[in-house]
N, C-alpha and C positions, 0 to 999 in steps of 0.2 A: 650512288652508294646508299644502303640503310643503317641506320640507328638515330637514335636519338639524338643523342653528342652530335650530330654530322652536321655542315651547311652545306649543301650541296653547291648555293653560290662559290665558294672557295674550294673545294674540295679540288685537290690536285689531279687525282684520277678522274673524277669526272669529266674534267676542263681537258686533259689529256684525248679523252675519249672521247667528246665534243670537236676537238680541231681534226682527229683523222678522217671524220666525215663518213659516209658510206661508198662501201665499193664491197670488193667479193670478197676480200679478207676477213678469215673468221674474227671476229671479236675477242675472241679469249687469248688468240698469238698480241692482237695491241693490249690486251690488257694485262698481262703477264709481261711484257714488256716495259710497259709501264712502271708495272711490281719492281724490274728488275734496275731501271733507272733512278728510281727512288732510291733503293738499296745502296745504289753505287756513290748518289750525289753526296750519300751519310757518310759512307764506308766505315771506319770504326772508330766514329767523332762522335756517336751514342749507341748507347750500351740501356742492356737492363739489367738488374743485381739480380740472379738467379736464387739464389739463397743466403742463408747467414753466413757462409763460407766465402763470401765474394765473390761467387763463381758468375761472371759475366756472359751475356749473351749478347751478339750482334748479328744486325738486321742482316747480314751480307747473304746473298742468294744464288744458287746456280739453276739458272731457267734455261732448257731445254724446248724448243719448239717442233714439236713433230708432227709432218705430214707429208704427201704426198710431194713431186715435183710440182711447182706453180700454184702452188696452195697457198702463198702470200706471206710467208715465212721469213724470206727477205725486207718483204716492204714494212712488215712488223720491226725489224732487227732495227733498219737504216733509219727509220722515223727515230728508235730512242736514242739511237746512238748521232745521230744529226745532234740530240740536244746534248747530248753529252760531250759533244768536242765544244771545245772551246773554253770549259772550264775544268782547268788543270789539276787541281784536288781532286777531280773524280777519278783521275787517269785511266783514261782510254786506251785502249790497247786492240787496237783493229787487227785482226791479223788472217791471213789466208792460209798462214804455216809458221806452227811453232813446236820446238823440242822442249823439254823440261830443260835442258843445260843452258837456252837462251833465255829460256822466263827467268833463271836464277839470274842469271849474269842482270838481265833488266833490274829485276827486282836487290841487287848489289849494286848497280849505281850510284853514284856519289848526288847529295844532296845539291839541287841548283834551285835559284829564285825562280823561275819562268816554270818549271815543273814538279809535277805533284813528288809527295815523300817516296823515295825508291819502294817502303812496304804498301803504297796502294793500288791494285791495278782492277782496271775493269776488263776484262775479256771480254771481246765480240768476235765472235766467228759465225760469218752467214751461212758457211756450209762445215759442217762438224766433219767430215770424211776427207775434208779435202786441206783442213787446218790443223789436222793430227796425224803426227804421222805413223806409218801403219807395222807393228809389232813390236820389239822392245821398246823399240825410243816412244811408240805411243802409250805401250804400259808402264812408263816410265814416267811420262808426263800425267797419264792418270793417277797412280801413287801420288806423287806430288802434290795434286790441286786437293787427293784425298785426305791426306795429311794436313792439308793447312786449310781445310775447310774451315775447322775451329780454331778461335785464336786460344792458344795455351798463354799466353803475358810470357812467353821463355823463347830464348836466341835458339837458334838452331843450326848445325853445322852440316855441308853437304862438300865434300871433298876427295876428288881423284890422283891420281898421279901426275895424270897430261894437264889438268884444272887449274889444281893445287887446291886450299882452303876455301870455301864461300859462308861468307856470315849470315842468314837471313833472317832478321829483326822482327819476326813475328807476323807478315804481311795479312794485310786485309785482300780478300779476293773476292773476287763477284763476278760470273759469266752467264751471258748472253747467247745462246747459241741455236741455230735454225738448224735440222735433218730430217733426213727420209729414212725409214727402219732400214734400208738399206746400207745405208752411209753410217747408221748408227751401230751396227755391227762389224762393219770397216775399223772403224774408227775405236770403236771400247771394247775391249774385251767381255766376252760371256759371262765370264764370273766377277767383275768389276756392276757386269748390269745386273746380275741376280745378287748380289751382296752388298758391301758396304757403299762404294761411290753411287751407286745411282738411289739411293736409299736417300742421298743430298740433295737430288736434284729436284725441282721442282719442273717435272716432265707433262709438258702440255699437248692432247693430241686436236689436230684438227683439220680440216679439208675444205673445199669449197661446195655450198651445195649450185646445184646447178639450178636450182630453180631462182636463185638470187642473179641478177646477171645487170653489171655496169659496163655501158661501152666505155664510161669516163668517170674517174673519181668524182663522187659528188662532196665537195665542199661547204662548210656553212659558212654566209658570207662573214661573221663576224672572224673567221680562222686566225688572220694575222695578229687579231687584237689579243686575242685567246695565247696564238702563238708567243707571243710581248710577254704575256704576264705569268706562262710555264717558263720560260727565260728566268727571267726575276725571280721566280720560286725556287728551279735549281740553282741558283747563285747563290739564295740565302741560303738552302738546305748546304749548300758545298762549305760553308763558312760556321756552321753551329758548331758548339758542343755541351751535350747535356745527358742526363739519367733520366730514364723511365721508369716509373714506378709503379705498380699495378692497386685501383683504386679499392676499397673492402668491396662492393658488389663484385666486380674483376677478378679479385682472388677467391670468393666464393665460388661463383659462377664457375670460373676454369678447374677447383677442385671437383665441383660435384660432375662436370664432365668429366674430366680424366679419369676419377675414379669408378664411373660409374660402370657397368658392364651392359648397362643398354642405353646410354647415349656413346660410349665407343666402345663395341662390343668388337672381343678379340678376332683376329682374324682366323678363317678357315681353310684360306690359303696358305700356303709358307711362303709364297712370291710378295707376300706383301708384308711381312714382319718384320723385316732390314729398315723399312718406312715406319711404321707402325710404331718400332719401338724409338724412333725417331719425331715422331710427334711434341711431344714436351717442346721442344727447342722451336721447332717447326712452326707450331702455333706462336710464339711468344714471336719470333722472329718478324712473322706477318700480321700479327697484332703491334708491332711497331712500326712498321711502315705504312700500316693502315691507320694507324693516329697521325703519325708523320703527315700523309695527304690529308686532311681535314688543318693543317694549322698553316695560314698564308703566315705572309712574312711579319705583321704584327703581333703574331702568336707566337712568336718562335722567341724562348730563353735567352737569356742571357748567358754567359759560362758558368759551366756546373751547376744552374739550377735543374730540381728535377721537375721533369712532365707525367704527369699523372696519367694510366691508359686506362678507360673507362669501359665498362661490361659491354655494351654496343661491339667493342671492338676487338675483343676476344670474340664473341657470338661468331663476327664475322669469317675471324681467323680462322676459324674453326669449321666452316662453312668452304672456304675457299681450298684446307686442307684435304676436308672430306674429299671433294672434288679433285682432286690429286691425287688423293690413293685408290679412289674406284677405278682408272683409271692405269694402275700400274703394272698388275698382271696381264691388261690385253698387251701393252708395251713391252715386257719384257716376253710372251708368249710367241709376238708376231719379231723382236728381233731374233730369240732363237731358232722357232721357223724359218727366218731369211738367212740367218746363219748357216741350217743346216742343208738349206736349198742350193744355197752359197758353194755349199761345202761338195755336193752332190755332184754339181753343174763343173767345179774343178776337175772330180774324179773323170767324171764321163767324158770330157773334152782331153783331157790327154791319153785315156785307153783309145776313144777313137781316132784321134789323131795317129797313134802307134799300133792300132788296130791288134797286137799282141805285145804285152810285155810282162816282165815278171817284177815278184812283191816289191824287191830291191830296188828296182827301181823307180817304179810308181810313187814307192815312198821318198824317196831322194827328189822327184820331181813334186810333189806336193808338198815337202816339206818348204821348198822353195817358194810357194806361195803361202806359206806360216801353217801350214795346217801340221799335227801330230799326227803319231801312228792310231790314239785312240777313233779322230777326229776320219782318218781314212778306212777304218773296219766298216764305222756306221755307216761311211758312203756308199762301200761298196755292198755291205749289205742290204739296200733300199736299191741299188744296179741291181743284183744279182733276182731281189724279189720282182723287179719290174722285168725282169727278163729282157735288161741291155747289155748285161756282163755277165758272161762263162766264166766260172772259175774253176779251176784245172791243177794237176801236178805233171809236172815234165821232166823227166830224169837229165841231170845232168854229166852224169859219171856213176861207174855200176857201185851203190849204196848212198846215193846221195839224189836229191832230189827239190825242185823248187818250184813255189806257188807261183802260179803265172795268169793272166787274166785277159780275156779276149770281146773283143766288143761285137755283140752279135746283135745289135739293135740296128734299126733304122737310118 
């Protein structure tokens, strides 16, 4: 890590990034990883005062890993989340499938000694497509996690018929989660990824290159010792609580960047303005857990004293940001793409299958797979241009007549 403020000797992230060793795993899934471990070990045991209103802001994060299959996306996930079991305040929450009606019911559980407060949870999900499930109940669970990205300090009621009443007390939430644009279009809804939810996410892409190549993870021999003393580090971080305060260089520094229009000059996309206008929070959020890793366990408060975040580490946050939002139009470009290829590969497979059928029910059978009537025009007109679908009028009865569709491709 750089700045000034830093010791690299204690630096959490760095010592992190020192035990994973080398192998073919991109660097930036462990280190966002990382990010995201720290975030969790806090959850919402510090805060920084956003303004004179009290408006609080916390560290908590949703990091998204994206790349290809076997792009090390797992081995990223399971390394933080290995450190994250065991210490119960962080609450872990592994899961391979989850609805929004069951995270509530978790996060409504009654308080017990042995586990963390029913509002903390950390979500890990290795594979994003395959732990959400796919149409309401998954746009269901995405509202959800949207919703409570930010803590409002207010109760909140979620209530059905079959349910009855659910309280939830404000919950801290932090997710972890490995996908392929594939899976990542399975999984979230188009207009969740071009809008507000993924505007939260702190979406990382990356691959292996192939000219890096380990038959066998290389370890530094000191790893266990290193491993021992990140141990130690999450336990104190799981036990703090305190305020961060932003030092006068810090608060200068972050105004004349955010104000400025050429150190964050507007965006000229619109795929990236959901982010963009999300920045504020964004930086402050990763300007605290980037102070956070620089203070081992001698440095770290007492209750409710504050910690002061030094220019260095705004500089960074803001560095680490940038890096995130160059990054977000190719992601949301290539899941729509895969979406609509997606989308394509539905229509084509059941006209050929059926080799003729008409509108009624093509739509009836795509809809079965979540698609809309909008979502089945475009397919079929990208068939119809590639010349693998005839489309036709076939009378049914003398003044009536119906659209029908024939597969004349390959």
């Amino acid at each position: 890590m750089t700045g000034t403020s830093k010791e690299p000797n204690h630096d959490f992230i760095d010592l992190y990034l020192h035990h994973t060793g080398e192998s073919e795993v991109p660097q930036q899934f462990h280190l966002f990883a990382c990010l995201s471990l720290l975030a969790a070990s806090v959850a919402d045991r510090v805060w920084l005062v956003r303004d004179d209103g009290g408006t609080r802001i916390y560290p908590n994060l949703y990091v998204y890993l994206i790349g290809p299959s076997g792009s090390g996306k797992e081995k990223a996930i399971t390394t933080a989340a290995r450190f994250a079991d065991g210490y119960p305040k962080i609450g872990l929450f592994m899961s391979t499938g989850v609805t929004k009606q069951y995270l509530i019911d978790h996060l409504c559980r009654q308080p017990c000694d042995d586990k963390p407060h029913p509002n903390i949870l950390y979500l890990v999900t290795e594979e994003l497509g395959m732990a959400i499930p796919s149409k309401e109940l998954g746009k269901e669970l995405i509202k959800f996690m949207t919703g409570h990205y930010i803590r409002s300090g207010l109760t909140s009621y979620e209530g059905t018929r079959m349910h009855g009443q659910k309280t939830i007390k404000d919950p801290s939430l932090n997710w972890l989660a490995g996908t392929t644009d594939e899976w990542l279009t399975k999984a979230v809804d188009r207009d969740a990824i071009e809008g507000g939810f993924f505007a939260r996410v702190l979406s990382v892409r990356g691959k292996r290159s192939g000219d890096v190549r380990f038959a066998d993870m290389v370890y530094p021999q000191d790893r266990e010792q290193i491993r021992h003393v990140l141990q130690q580090r999450i336990e104190a971080y799981s036990t703090v609580t305190f305020q961060f305060t932003k030092s006068k260089e810090a608060a200068e520094y972050y105004k004349e960047w955010y104000e400025s229009p050429t150190m964050r000059p507007s965006p000229n996309d619109k795929l990236m303005e959901p982010a963009f206008n999300r920045s504020d929070e964004m930086v402050h959020r990763l300007a605290m857990i980037l102070k956070l890793s620089s203070m081992n366990e001698s440095m770290l408060p007492g209750y409710l004293t504050s910690v002061q975040i030094e220019q260095p580490f705004f500089e960074e946050a803001v560095k680490f940001w940038d890096g995130v939002l160059q990054d977000i139009p190719h992601t949301i470009r290539q899941a729509a793409a895969t979406k609509e290829s997606a989308e394509v590969e539905n229509v084509a497979e059941i006209i050929k299958r059926l080799k003729v059928l008409d509108h009624s029910t093509l739509l009836r059978r795509c809809g079965s797979r979540g698609m809309n009537a909008d979502q089945v025009k475009v397919a079929l007109r990208t068939l119809t241009e590639q010349l693998d679908v005839e489309a036709g009028v076939e009378q049914t009865a003398p003044g009536h007549t119906k659209r029908v569709y024939k597969w004349v491709g390959t």
